[in-house]
C-alpha positions as CSV (number, residue, x, y, z in Angstrom):
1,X,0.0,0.0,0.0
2,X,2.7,2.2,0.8
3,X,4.4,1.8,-2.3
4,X,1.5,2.7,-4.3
5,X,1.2,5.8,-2.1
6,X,4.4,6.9,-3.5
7,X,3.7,6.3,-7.7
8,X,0.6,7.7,-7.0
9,X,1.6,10.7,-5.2
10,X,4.6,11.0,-7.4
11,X,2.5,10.7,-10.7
12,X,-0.2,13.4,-9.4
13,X,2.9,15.8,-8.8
14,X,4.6,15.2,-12.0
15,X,1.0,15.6,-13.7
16,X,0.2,19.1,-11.8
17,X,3.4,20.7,-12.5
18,X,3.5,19.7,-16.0
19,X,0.1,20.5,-17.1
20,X,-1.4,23.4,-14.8
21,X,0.0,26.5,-15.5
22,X,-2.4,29.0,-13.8
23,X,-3.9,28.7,-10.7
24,X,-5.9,31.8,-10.8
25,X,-9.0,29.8,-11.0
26,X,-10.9,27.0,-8.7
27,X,-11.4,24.9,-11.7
28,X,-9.6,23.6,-14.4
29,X,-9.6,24.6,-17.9
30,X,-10.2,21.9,-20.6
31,X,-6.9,22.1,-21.9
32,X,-5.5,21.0,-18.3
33,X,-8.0,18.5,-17.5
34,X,-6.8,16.4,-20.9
35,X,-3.0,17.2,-20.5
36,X,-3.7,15.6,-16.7
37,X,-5.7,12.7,-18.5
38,X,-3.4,12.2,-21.4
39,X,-0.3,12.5,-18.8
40,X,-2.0,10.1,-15.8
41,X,-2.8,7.3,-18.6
42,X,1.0,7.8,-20.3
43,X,2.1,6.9,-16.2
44,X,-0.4,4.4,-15.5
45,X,0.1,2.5,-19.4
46,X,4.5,3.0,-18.3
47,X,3.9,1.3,-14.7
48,X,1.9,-1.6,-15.8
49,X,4.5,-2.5,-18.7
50,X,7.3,-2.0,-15.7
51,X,5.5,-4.3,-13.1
52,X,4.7,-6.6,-16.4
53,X,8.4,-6.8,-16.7
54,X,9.0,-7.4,-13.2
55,X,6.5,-10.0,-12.8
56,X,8.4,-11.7,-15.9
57,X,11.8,-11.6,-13.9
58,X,11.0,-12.7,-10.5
59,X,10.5,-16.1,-11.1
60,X,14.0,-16.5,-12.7
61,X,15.5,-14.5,-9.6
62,X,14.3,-16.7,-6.9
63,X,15.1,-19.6,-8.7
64,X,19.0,-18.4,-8.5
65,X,18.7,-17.0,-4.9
66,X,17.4,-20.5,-4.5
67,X,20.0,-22.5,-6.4
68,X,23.0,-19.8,-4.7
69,X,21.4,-20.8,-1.3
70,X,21.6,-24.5,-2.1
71,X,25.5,-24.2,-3.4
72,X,26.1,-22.1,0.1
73,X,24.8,-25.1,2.0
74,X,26.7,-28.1,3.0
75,X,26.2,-32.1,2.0
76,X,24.5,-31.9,5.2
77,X,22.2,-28.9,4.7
78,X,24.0,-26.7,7.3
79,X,25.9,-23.9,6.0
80,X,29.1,-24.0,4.6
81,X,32.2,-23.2,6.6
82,X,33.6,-19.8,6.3
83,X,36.8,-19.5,4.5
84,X,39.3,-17.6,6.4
85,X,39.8,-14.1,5.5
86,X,42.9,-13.1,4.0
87,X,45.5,-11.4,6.2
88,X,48.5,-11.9,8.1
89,X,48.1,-15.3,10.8
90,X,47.4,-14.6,14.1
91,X,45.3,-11.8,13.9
């Protein structure tokens, strides 16, 4: 929820500043009110092929945090060992 807070509230400001010009009256003029709707769907149309994209590329990304997980663990299934850290012995 919070994050669609933000895209909204970041779209409505983007939308305002480009596309209302003069606020010298309570209501908007027609030419603002379809810059706002032409610039609101132009956001909404960019988000939904960016979450598109997204939803395409999780599945591939927990599959290698999955398959990295499994490499970090053990025969056993406990953790791998730590190498030692590179330095001078005895430190």
């Amino acid at each position: 929820l919070r994050d669609f807070l933000l895209v909204y509230n970041r779209m409505t400001e983007l939308c305002f500043r480009h596309c209302v010009c003069n606020l010298n009256y309570r209501l908007l003029t027609g030419r603002e009110e379809s810059c706002l709707d032409s610039c609101a769907a132009r956001l909404v149309r960019a988000n939904h092929r960016l979450m598109g994209a997204y939803v395409g590329l999780v599945p591939a990304l927990l599959q290698r945090r999955a398959a990295e997980h499994g490499a970090a663990a053990g025969p056993s299934g406990l953790p791998a060992s730590p190498e030692p850290a590179p330095g001078p012995a005895g430190s």
